[in-house]
C-alpha positions as CSV (number, residue, x, y, z in Angstrom):
1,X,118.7,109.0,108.3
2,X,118.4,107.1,105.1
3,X,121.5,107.7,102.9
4,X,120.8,108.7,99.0
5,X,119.8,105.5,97.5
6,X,117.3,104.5,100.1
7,X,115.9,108.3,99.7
8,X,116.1,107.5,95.8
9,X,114.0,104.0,96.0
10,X,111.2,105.5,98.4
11,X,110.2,109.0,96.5
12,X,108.1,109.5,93.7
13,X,106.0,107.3,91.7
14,X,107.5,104.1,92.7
15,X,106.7,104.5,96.2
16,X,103.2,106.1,95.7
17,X,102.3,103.0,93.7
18,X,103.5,100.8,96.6
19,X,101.1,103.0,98.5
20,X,98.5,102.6,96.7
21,X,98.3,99.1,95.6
22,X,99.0,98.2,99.5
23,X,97.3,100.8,101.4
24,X,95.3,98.5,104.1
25,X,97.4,96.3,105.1
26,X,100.3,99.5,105.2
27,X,97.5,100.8,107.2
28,X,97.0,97.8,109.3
29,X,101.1,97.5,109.9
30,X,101.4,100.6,111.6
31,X,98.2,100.1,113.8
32,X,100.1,96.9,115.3
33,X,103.5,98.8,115.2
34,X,105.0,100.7,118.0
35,X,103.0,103.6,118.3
36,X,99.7,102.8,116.8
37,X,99.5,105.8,114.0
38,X,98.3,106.1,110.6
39,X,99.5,108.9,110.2
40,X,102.5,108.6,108.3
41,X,100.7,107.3,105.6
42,X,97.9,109.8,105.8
43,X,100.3,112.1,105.1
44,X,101.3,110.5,102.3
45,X,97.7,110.6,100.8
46,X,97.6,114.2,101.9
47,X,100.7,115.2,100.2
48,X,99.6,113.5,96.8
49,X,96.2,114.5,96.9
50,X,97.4,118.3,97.1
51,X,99.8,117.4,94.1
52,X,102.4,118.3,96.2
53,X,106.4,116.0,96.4
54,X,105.6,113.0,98.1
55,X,109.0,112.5,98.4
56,X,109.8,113.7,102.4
57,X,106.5,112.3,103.3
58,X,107.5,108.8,101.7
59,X,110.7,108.7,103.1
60,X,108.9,109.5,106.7
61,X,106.8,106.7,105.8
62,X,109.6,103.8,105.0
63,X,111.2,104.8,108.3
64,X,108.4,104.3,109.9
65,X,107.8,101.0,108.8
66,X,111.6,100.0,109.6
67,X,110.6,101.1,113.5
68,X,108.4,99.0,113.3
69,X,109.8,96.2,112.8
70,X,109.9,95.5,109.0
71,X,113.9,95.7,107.8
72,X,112.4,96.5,103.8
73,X,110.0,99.5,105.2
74,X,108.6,100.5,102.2
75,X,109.9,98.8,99.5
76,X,109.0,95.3,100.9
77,X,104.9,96.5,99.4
78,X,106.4,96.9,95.8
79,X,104.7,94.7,93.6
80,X,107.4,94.9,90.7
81,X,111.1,96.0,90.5
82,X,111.9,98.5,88.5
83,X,112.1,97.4,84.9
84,X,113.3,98.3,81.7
85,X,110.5,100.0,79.3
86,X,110.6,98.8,75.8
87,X,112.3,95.6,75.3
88,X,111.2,92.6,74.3
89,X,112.3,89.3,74.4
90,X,112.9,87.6,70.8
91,X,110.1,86.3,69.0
92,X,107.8,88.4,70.6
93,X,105.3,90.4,68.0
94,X,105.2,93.7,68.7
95,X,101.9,94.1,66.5
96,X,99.8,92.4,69.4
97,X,98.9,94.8,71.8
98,X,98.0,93.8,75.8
99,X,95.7,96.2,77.8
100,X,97.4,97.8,81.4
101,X,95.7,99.5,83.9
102,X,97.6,102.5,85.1
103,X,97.5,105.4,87.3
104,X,94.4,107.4,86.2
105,X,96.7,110.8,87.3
106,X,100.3,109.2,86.0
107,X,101.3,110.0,89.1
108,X,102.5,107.0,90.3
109,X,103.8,103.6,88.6
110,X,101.1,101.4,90.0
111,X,100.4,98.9,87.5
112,X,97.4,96.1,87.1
113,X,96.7,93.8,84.7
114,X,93.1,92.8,84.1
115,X,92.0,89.7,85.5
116,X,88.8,87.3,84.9
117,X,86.3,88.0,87.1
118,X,88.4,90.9,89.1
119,X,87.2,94.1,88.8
120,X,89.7,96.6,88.2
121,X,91.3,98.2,91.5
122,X,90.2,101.9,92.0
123,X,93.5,104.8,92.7
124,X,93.6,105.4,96.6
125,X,94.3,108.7,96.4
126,X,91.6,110.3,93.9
127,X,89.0,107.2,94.4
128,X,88.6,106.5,90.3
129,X,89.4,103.2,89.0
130,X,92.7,102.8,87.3
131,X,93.3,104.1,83.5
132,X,92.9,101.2,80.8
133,X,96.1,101.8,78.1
134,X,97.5,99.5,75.7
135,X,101.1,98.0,75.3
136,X,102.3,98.1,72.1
């Protein structure tokens, strides 16, 4: 059983983003894993598709993943730590603003920024592309 922090780093928007942004290749791991199932991760999709807490679900997942084989479970698909909102580093204008792509829902904290020539990554849960905002 994963003790409080590890519950803590694999629920909620963190980990739905992880899910998201990585959802083959989280797909393809468990194929080649022990037993062969998708289904913990279906049931992630499940759970967020219904709106409901992702959080046990998750946390199923990430153990899962450690079976497996993979000591980080889920946290080893996070494309970003957490980070602080808001702070900038000096000499930095804050009049500029920078387009994000975000989670159409704000569901998750799945994050992309826009690319040449890369066409902006759809949500794997609802199937729309991701929400264009703008950092101030």
């Amino acid at each position: 059983m994963a003790d409080a922090g590890e519950a803590a780093a694999t629920d909620g928007a963190e980990g739905l983003a992880a899910v998201c942004a990585h959802l083959e290749e989280i797909r393809a791991d468990l194929r080649s894993g022990p037993g062969g199932d998708e289904g913990p991760v279906e049931r992630v999709l499940a759970a967020a598709r219904d709106g409901g807490d992702v959080a046990g679900t998750l946390a199923v997942l990430h153990a899962v993943l450690q079976a497996g084989g993979d000591p980080q479970g889920l946290h080893g698909y996070a494309d970003h730590p957490r980070a602080v909102r808001g702070l900038r580093p000096a000499g930095i204008s804050t009049t500029r603003t920078e387009p994000v792509y975000v989670c159409p829902a704000g569901r998750c904290a799945r994050y992309w920024w826009p690319q040449p020539a890369v066409p902006v990554p759809h949500c794997e849960i609802s199937s729309t592309l991701l929400r264009r905002e703008r950092l101030y």
